[in-house]
C-alpha positions in Angstrom: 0.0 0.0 0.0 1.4 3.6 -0.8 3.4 5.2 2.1 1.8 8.1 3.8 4.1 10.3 6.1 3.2 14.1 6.9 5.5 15.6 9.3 7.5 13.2 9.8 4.7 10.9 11.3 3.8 7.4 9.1 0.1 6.9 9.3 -0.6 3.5 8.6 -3.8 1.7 7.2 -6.4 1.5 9.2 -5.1 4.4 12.0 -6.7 7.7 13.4 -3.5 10.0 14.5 -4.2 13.7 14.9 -0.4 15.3 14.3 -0.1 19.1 15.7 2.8 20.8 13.4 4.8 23.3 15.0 3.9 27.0 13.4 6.0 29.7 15.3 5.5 31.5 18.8 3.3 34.4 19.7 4.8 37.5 21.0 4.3 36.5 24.4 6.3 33.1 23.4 3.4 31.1 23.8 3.9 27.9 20.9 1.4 28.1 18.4 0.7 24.4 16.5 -1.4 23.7 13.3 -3.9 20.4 14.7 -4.1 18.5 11.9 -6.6 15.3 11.9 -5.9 11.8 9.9 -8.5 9.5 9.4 -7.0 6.6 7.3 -8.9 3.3 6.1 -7.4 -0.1 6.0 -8.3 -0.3 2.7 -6.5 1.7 -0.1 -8.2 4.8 -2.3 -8.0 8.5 -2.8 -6.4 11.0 0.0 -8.7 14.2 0.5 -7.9 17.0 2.5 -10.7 19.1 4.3 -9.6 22.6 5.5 -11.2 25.5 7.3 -10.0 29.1 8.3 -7.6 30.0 5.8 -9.1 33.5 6.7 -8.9 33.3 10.4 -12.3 35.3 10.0 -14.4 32.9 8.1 -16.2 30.9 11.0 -18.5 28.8 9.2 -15.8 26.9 7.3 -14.4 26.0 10.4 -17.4 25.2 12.3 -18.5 22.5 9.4 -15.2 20.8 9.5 -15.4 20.8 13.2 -18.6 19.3 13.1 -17.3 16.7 11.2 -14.8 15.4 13.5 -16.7 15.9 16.7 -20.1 14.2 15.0 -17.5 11.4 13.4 -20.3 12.5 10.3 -17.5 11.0 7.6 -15.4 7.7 8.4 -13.7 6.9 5.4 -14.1 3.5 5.2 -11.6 3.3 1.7 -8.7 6.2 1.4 -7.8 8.5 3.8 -9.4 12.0 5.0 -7.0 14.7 6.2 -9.3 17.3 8.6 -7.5 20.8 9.1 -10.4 22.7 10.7 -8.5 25.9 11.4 -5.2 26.9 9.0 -5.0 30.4 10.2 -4.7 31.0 13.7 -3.3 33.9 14.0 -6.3 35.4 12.1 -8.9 33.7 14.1 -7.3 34.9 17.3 -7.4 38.1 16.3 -10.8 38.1 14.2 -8.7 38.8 11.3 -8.8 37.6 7.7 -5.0 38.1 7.7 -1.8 37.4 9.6 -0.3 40.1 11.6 1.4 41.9 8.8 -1.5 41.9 6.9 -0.8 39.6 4.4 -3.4 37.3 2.7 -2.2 33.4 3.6 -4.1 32.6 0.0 -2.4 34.8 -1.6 1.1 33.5 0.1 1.8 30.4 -1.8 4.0 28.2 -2.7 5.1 29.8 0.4 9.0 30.2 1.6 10.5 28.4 5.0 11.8 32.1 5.6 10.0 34.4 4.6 6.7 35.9 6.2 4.7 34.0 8.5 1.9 33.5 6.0 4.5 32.4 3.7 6.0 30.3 6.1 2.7 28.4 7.0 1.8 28.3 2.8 5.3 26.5 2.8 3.8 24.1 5.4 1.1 23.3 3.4 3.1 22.9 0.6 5.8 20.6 1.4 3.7 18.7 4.2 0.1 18.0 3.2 0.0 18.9 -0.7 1.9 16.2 -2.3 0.0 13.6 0.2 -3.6 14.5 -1.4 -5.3 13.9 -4.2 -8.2 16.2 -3.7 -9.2 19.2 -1.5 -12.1 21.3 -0.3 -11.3 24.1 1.0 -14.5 26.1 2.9 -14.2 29.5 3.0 -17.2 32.6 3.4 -17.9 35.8 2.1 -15.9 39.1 3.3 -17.1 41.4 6.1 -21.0 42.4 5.6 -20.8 40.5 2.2 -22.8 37.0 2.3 -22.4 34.5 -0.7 -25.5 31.8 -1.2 -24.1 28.0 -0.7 -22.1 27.8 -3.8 -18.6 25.8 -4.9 -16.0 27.3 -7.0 -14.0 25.7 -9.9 -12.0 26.4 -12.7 -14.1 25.3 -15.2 -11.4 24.1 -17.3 -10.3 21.5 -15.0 -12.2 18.5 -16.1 -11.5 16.5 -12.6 -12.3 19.3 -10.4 -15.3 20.3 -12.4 -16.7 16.4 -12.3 -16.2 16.9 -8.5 -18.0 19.8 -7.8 -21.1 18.4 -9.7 -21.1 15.6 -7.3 -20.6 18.2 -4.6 -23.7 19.5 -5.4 -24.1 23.0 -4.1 -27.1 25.0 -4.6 -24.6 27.0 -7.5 -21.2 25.9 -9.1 -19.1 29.0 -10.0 -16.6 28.9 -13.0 -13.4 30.4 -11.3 -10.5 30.6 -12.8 -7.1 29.9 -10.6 -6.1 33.0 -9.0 -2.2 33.9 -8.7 -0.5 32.9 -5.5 -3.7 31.0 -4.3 -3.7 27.9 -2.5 -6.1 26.1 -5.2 -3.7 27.4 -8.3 -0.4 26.4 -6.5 -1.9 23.0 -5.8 -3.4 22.7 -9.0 0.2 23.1 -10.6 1.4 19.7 -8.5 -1.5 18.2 -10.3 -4.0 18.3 -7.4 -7.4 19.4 -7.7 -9.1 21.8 -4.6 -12.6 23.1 -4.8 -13.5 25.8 -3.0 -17.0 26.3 -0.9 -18.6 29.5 -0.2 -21.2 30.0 2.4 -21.9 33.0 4.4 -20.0 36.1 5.9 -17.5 36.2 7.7 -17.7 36.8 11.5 -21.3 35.6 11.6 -22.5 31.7 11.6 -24.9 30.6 9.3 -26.5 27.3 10.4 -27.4 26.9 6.2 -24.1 27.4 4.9 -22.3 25.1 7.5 -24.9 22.2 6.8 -24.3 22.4 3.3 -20.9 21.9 3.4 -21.0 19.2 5.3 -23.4 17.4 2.7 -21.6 18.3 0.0 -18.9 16.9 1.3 -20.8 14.0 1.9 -21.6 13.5 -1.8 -18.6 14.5 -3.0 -17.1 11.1 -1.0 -19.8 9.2 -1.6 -19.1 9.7 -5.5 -15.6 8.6 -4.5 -16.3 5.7 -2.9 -14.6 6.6 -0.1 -17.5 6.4 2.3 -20.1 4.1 3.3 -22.9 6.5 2.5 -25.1 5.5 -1.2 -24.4 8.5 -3.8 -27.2 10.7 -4.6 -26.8 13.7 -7.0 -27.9 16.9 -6.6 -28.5 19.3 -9.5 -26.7 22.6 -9.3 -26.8 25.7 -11.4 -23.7 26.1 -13.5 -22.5 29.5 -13.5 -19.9 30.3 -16.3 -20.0 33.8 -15.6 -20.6 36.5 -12.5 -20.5 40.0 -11.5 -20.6 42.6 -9.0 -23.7 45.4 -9.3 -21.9 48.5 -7.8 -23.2 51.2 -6.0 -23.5 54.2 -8.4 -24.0 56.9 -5.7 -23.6 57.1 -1.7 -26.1 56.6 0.6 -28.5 53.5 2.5 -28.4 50.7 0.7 -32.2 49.0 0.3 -31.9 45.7 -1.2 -34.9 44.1 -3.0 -33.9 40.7 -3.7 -32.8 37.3 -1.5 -29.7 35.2 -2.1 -30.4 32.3 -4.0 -33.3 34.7 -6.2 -33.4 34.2 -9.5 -33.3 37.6 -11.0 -34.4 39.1 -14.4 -32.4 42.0 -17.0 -33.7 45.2 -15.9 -35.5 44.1 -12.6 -34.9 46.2 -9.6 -32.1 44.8 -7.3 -31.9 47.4 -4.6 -32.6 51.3 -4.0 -29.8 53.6 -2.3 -31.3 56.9 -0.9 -29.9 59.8 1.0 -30.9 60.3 4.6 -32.8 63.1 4.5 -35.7 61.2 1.5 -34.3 63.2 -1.2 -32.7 61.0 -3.4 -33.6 57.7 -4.5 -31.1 55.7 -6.5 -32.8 52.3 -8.6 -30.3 49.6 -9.2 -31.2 47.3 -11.6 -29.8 44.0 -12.9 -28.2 44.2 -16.6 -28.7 40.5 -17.2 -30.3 37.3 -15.9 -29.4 35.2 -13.5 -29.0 34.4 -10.0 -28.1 36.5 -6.6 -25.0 34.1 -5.3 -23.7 37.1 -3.2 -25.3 40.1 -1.2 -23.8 43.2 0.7 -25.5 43.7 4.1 -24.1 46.8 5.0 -26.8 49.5 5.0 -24.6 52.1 4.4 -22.6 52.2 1.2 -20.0 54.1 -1.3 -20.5 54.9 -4.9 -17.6 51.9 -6.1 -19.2 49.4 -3.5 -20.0 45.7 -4.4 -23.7 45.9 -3.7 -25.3 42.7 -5.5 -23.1 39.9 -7.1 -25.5 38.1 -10.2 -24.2 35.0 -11.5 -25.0 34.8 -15.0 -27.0 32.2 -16.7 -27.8 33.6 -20.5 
């Protein structure tokens, strides 16, 4: 059977080991560790990793992959499941998307053993658990104030990845193309394929989002055999193309539509006014499709992302 070592440890078939790698020390010189979770079955097949809080910020991603360790919802009974519920701890002790230098650990990789911290964790990632796995999903949220609808992302031209997010089966599937520096493109260049989930805002739970994960994730495995749960497929709207409606003007931001609404070209999306009931500011959708994101900040800049429509004609 193929040899599987992270860290140094060898996780043999059949074992449960939960490995904490040393990260680096807080200012106070208290060690911080990355917990990282194995869950291997005796019987050979696909290695996925399932990882939360790459934005230390994004609490929903974490809670679902908690959830699935502390429910023991997925035992691989072929393969082996690699559970990182919380990359970025830095971020989620201080509430923070980012490290403390304000760099962006997805926009850190391949990473360097000495460069920034992000970089330094990215490098982790990369030497440690990448080249172990065969697959990923990586949960992340929306940013602050700015909710998506249950949806998984994918580079569309990635015929693998693509084939796994339709058995994922989120409400949407996103085309996405690999971003520079990102975790899923530097992956993706060691030939391993990483969806990512969106669900939610950040800094705010959202019982939907976190349930959807885990039963994507569900299906997803189930479609790989790698679990002893029967594989049912759920349809999901393919979205080749999406795109933010922007505030044109200032003011208090009124929106007129849901997440998940399907939305018609022309159709009202939101009002901004002024505060004194002098000014009233229609926004209106420029093509059909769906609401997959939604600012929920009542108070707004001309520039700001407002409504984000995933298009479908």
């Amino acid at each position: 059977m193929k040899e599987l070592i992270i860290n140094g440890v060898r996780v043999r078939p059949g074992q449960s080991l939960n490995i904490n790698i040393a990260i680096a020390r807080l200012p106070t010189h208290t060690l911080i560790d990355l917990p990282v979770f194995i869950r291997r079955a005796k019987e050979e097949g696909p290695v996925v990793l399932i990882s939360g809080g790459v934005h230390g910020d994004e609490i929903n991603g974490i809670v679902a992959v908690r959830r699935m360790l502390e429910e023991e919802i997925i035992n691989p009974i072929k393969g082996t499941i690699i559970f990182i519920p919380l990359v970025n701890i830095y971020g989620f002790l201080s509430n923070s998307r980012t490290f403390p230098d304000g760099r962006d650990l997805n926009r850190s990789f391949p990473g360097s053993k000495k460069g920034s911290l992000a970089s330094q964790i990215a490098y982790i990632l990369m030497n440690d658990i990448i080249p172990t796995i065969d697959y990923g999903l990586d949960f992340h949220t929306g940013g602050r104030m700015l909710s998506n609808f249950p949806q998984i992302r994918v580079d569309f031209r990635d015929r693998k990845g693509l084939e796994l997010a339709k058995a994922f089966g989120a409400h949407f599937t996103l085309n996405s193309p690999h971003i520079d520096k990102s975790f899923r493109k530097e992956a993706f260049k060691k030939r391993k394929h990483i969806l990512v989930y969106e669900g939610g805002e950040s800094m705010r739970l959202d019982d939907l989002s976190v349930e959807e994960a885990i039963l994507g994730t569900q299906r997803m495995l189930a479609y790989l055999g790698m679990v002893d749960i029967p594989f049912v497929s759920k349809p999901s709207i393919e979205i080749k193309e999406s795109s933010w409606v922007r505030a044109k003007v200032s003011g208090i931001f009124t929106a007129s539509v849901k997440l998940g609404e399907e939305v018609k070209k022309g159709q009202v999306l939101a009002k901004i006014s002024d505060p004194y009931g002098q000014v009233k500011i229609p926004i209106k959708a420029i093509h059909n499709g769906f609401v997959v994101g939604l600012n929920n900040n009542p108070v707004v800049n001309a520039g700001d992302a407002l409504v984000h429509v995933g298009r479908v004609e």
